[in-house]
Structure formats: structure tokens, C-alpha cells
N, C-alpha and C positions, 0 to 999 in steps of 0.2 A: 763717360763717368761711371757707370754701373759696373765695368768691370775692374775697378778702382778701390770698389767696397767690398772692404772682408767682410766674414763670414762673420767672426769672432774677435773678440779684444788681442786675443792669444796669438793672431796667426797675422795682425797688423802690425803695421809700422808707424803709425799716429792713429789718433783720437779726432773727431771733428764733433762741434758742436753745433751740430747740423741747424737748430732752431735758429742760433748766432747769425748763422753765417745767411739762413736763406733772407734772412731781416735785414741784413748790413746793405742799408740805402748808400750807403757810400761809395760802393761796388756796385759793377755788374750794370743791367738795366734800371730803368727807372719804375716805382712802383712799390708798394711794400714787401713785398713777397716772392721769391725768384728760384730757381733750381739754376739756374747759370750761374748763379753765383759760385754755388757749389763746382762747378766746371771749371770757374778761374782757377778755385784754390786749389784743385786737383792738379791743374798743370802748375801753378805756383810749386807746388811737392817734384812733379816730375822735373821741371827744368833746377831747382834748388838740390834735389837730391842725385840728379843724373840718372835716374833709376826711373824707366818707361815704363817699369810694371809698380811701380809702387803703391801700398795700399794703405787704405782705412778705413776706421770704424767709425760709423754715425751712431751719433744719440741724438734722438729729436724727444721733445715733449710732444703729451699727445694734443695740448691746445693749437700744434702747429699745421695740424690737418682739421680739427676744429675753424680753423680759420681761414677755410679754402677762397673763398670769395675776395680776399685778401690779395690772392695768386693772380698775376700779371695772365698767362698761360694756364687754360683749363688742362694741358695735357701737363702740366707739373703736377696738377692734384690725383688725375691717374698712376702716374709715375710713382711717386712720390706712395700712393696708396699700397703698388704692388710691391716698392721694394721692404715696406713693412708685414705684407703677406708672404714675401719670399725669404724674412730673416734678413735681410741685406740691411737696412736700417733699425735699430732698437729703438721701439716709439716707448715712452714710460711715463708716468705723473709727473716726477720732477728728475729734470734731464741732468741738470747742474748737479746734484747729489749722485747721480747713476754715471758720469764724467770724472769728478773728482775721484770716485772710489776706485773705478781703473785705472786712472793714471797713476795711483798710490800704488797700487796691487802691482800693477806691469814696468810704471816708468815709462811710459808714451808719455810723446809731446801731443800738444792739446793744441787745434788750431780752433782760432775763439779771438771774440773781442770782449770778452768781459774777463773783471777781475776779480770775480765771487767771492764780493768784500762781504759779504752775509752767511758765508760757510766757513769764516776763517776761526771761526772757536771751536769748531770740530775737526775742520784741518787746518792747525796750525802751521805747517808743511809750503802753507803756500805762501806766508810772513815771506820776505826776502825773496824768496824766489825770483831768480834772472831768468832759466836757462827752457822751463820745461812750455811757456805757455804763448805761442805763436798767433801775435792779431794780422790777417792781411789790410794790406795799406796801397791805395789805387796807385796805379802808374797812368802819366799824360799818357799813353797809346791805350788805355782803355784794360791793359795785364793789372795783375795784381801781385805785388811783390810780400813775400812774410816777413814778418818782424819780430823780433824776440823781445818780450814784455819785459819789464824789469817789475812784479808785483806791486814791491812798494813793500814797510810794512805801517798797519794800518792801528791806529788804539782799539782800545776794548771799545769806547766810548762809538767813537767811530764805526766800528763793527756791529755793535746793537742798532746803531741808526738804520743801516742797512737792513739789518735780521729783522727789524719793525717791519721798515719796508715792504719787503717778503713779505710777511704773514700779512700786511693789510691788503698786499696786492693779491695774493691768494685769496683771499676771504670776502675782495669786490669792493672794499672799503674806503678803494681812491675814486676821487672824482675825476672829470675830464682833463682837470690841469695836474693830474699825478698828486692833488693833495690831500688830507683824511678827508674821512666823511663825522667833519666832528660833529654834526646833531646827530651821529649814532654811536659815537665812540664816549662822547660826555655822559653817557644814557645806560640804565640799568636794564636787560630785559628779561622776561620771562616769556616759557615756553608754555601752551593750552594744554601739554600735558605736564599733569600734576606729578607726576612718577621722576620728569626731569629736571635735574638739576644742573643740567651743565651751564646754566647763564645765571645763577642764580648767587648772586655775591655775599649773600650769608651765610654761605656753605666754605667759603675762603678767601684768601687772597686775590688769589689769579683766577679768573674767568674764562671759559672762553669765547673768544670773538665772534660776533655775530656774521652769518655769511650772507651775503646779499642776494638775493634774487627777482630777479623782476622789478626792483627797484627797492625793493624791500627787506626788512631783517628778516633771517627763518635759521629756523633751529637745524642745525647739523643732521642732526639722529632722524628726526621726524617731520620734517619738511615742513613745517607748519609754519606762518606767519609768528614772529615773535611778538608779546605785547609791551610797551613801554612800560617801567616800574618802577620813572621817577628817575633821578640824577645820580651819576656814577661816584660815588668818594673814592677825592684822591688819595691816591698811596704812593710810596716810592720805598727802594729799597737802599741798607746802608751795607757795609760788607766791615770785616775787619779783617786787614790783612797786617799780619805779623812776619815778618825775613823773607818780605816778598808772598804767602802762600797764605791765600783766602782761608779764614778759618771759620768765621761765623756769618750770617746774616742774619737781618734783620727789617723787617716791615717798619714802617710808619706812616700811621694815617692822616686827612689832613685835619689839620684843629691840633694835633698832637703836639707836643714837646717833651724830647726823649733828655733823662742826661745818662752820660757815657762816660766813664773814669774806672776807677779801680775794683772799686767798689761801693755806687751810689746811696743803693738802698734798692728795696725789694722792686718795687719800682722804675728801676733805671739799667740801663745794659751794663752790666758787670763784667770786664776784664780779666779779673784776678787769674781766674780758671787757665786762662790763652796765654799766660806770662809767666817767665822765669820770677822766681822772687826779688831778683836783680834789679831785672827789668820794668816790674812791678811797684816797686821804690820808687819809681821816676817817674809813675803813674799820678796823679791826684786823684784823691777819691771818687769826687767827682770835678770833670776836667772839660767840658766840653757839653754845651744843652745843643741838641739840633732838633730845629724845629716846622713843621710845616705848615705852612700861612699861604694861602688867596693863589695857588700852584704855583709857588716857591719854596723852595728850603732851605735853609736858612744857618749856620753854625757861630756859637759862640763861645769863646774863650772864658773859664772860667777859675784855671787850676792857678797852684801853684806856682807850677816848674815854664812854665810858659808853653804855646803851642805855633807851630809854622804850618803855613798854605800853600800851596803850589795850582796854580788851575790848569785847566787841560785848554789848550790849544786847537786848531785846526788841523786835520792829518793825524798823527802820531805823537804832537810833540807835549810836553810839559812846563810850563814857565818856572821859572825858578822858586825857590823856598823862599816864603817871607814870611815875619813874625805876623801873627794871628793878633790886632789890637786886641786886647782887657777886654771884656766888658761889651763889645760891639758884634752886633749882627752881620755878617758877611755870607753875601750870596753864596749857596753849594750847589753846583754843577754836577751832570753826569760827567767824570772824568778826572772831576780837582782831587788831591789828595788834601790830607788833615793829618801831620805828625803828633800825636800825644807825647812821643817819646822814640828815640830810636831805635828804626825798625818797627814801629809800632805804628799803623797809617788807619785812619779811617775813609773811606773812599762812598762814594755811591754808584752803585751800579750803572752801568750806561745802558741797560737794558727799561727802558721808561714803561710805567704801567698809563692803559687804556687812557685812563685823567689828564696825562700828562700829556699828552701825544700833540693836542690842538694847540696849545701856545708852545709847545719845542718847535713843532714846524714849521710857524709861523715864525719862528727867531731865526732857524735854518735857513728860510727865504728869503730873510731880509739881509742875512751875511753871507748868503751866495754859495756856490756850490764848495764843497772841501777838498782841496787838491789832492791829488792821487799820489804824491811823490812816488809816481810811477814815470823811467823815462822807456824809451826805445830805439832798440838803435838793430838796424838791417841783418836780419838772418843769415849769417856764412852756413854753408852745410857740410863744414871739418866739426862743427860743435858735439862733442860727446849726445850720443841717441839715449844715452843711459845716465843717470845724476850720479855726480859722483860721490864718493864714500862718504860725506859731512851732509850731503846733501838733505836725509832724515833725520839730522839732529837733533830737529825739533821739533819732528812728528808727535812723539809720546807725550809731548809737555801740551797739555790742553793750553785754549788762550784764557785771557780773564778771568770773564763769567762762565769758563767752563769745572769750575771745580763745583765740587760736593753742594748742597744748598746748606748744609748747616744748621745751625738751630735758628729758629725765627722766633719774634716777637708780635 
């Protein structure tokens, strides 16, 4: 294996996600944690690619020597230690972000079994994507054959569920069965020193999350035990997106009810500004109250000209347009859209604040995991090593929730 691993991103021939791979219980021996793993996928490269010298780059996180007692073989945590004293392996905070960014830069294939649905509003890049991100897949003799991923492409909605994920799983905030720790996420805290404000929710919107240790809340900056300071209010955020392109946001708290049209009153989220005067015509004053009730939100039709709903799906997809009843309350989702007028959408972000978290997960659970409309189908090694011309088309275009934040309310 060792003489398998470049030096440098520059001077290889693929990418390995070495954390990935030494985890992948589905390979290799039995156990959590293995460096033969990594041994399969190396000859997987050599017999696929015909090339005996072929190489690659590891990225490991550094949780993955953190967790040596985890290792099948005491001599993989030696190994494993010297090749990150020798430069052979790149050990980092977060591997997944230190992967993606070479594969952007270089064009290496990525051999990996995840599908870093949680990085995809910074890399849009990897939406669609077929060709560049290789999961091995066991063979009855005990080999392991590569596979070429088909990404999938994922919603915004979808993609924040993920990005939660992340940051709770960072911050220690899942429990044993991977789900929050809502008596600390429902929960306001404060840190014993007076000077900090980083949990402190009358200072803003967004807080930051408390990190676990020992079993407990502690302040990031100063290590200190956090104190409880009473009950979190919920919030959620609304977005307005105009010919497709997020123009504003906006907060809203819960007990709130916001109205949204043309031009409300001092009081209410004013449009006028984000529209053509055309398009502005076909506005209602005010057109649309959305309001947040017992962590739910809530939209109601109130205009004119009429309004249509679309809700978001599982995956990616969107249900069709249908008239918005008069007069009636109708559940609002991370994900559904709200036409006031064409081209003209109200949407809420899928990005859920702290409040929100305990009862989305629990709706998550009970409708089961979201399909990846990811397929796969057996690596040829004629496939282009380099993506071809269209392939960055859609780098530049951030996902979603990656535009601007806009003005807030």
C-alpha cells in the first residue's frame, strides 16, 4: 500500500477518502476500523486502471486516529500514525472539505462512499455529477470492485437537512441513535463569562450551538460548563426569490404573523423595492399573512389576484402548482414554494433554526430515509480521468441557500 501514496494532490492519479474507506464495514475484514481496506481499493485502482504503479492521495480527518481503539490491528494505528509523520497521508479537521477542494482544483477522481450531500451549496459541482466520485463495492471472493456514483442532484431542502446534520454531529449534539439532543437544542444557554456572547440569543438571530463535552453544554471560546437560560424561541427563516435569484430574507419568530404583498404597511415585508412595476401590478398589497404557531408555519392567501403552492417532496423533486384556498391556513414547509405572481415565489429556507430541529427530525423518522436518486453502475477504466468541458458548468452558480443573506426582519 505505502508505495501507492503520493506525496502530493499534484503528482497523483485519484483522491481516497481514506476516513471513508477505513470505516466501510462492508469491505475488507470485519470490525470498525481497518487499513486493509485501503489495500483492497489500491489493487481495485491497479487491476481497473492496468497501471502497477498507480497512485494516490489520502485525506483522513484527524477524529480517525482519535479513534484508534476502534482499529481491528494495533499495528494499523502505528502505520497509519507514521504515514501522517511522513506526509504520506493528509490528517485535517474536516477531510470532506480538504477532498472536495482538490478534486475541484486537480480533476481527480475521488474514491469514497459518501455523497457530501451537506457540501453541496458550496459545491454546486457535484449536483449531477456521474463520472468523478468512485464507491467500492465488495466482490463474493472477498475483492473489491469500484463503482462510479451517479450523485444524484439533491434540493436545497434536502441539503440543509444534511448541513444540520454536520454541525450537530460536530458540536456532539446527536445521541446514541444519531438523533438531536433536543433538551439542549430547545434550550437557551449562557456562558459564566460575562464578556461572552456567543450563546446569548438577544444579541441575534442565530446562535451558536452549544458543544458537548463530558456530557455536557460548554462554551466554545472558554471551556466552561454552559448555564441554562430558559427556553429557545422559535424562529424560521422566509427568503424571496424573484426569476429564480434569492433576493431578500427574512426572520420570523414564533407567536409572529408576518403579511407579505406589495406594499403592507410599515409593519409587513414590502416587495415593491424587488419588482418591476409590471410585475408589481400583480402584486396585492398585501397578499399573503405567514405565520408561526406551536413549530409550525403556517401561509395564508389573502390577495387579490390569487396565489399557488407547490410543496417539496422527497429527494429533489417539487409537486405541482396548486391554487392557494382564500382565506385558509396551509401548512409551509422547508422546501414548498408560494407564487404571489409570476416569477415572483416565496419560499422558506431549508436551513431550520435550533427550535425547529426536535419535531423536523422526529417527522424525518417517521417518513423514513430520502432517496438518494443516486444509481450506479461498474467503473470501465476508458472513462475520461479529466471531466469534460460542461462538466464546471455549474460550479460558479452557488446552491440555494448560498446567496447573499439579504436584508432581514
Amino acid at each position: 500500500m505505502e508505495r501507492h501514496l503520493a506525496a502530493s494532490a499534484e503528482t497523483a492519479d485519484y483522491l481516497i477518502d481514506l476516513s471513508n474507506i477505513v470505516r466501510r464495514t462492508d469491505i475488507g475484514p470485519r470490525g470498525p476500523r481497518s487499513l486493509l481496506r485501503l489495500g483492497l481499493v489500491v489493487r481495485a485502482l491497479m487491476e481497473a486502471t492496468g497501471d502497477p504503479d498507480v497512485s494516490a492521495y489520502a485525506v483522513a480527518d484527524a477524529s480517525l486516529l482519535g479513534g484508534h481503539a476502534e482499529f481491528t490491528d494495533p499495528e494499523d494505528v502505528r502505520r497509519l500514525r507514521r504515514w501522517v509523520a511522513e506526509e504520506r497521508v493528509e490528517e485535517v479537521g474536516d477531510a470532506d472539505e480538504r477532498i472536495l477542494e482538490l478534486a475541484r482544483m486537480t480533476g481527480l477522481r475521488v474514491v469514497t462512499g459518501d455523497h457530501f450531500v451537506d457540501h453541496r451549496a458550496e459545491h454546486a459541482w457535484i449536483q449531477g455529477n456521474t463520472w468523478q466520485f468512485l464507491r467500492p463495492e465488495p466482490r463474493p471472493d472477498g475483492t473489491v470492485a469500484l463503482v462510479a456514483m451517479d450523485m444524484g442532484v439533491r434540493s436545497a431542502a434536502d441539503i440543509s437537512r444534511h448541513m444540520e446534520f454536520a454541525a450537530l454531529k460536530k458540536q456532539g449534539l446527536l445521541g446514541p441513535a444519531r438523533t438531536p439532543l433536543t433538551q439542549v437544542l430547545t434550550r437557551n444557554w449562557r456562558c459564566p463569562e460575562p464578556r461572552c456572547s456567543l450563546y446569548d440569543s438577544r444579541t441575534g438571530d442565530r446562535v451558536l450551538l452549544p458543544r458537548m463535552r463530558g456530557g455536557a453544554p460548554t462554551c466554545e471560546l472558554h471551556g466552561a460548563p454552559l448555564a441554562d437560560d430558559g427556553p429557545r424561541r422559535g424562529t424560521t427563516q422566509l427568503k424571496a426569490v424573484v426569476d429564480g435569484s434569492c433576493v431578500a430574507r427574512y426572520t420570523l419568530d414564533e407567536g409572529a404573523r408576518a403579511q407579505v404583498g406589495r406594499f403592507p404597511g410599515p409593519e409587513g415585508i414590502a416587495l415593491h423595492s424587488l419588482l418591476t412595476p409590471e410585475v408589481a401590478a400583480r402584486v396585492s398589497r398585501t397578499h399573503v399573512t405567514v405565520s408561526a404557531q406551536g413549530g409550525a408555519v403556517l401561509v395564508r392567501d389573502v390577495s387579490r389576484y390569487g396565489t399557488r403552492m407547490r410543496t417539496a417532496g422527497k429527494g429533489a423533486g417539487l409537486g405541482p402548482w396548486a391554487p392557494l384556498p382564500p382565506g385558509t391556513d396551509r401548512p409551509f414547509r422547508p422546501g414548498d414554494e408560494v407564487e404571489l405572481a409570476p416569477g415572483v415565489v416565496l419560499t422558506r429556507s431549508g436551513r431550520r433554526f435550533p427550535a425547529e430541529l426536535a419535531d423536523a427530525w422526529r417527522a424525518e423518522a417517521a417518513r423514513g430515509p430520502v432517496p438518494t436518486r443516486a444509481s450506479a453502475t461498474t467503473w470501465q477504466a476508458d472513462l475520461p480521468l479529466r471531466p469534460p468541458a460542461d462538466a464546471d458548468a455549474g460550479a460558479e452558480q452557488g446552491g440555494d441557500d448560498a446567496a447573499g443573506p439579504g436584508p432581514t426582519r
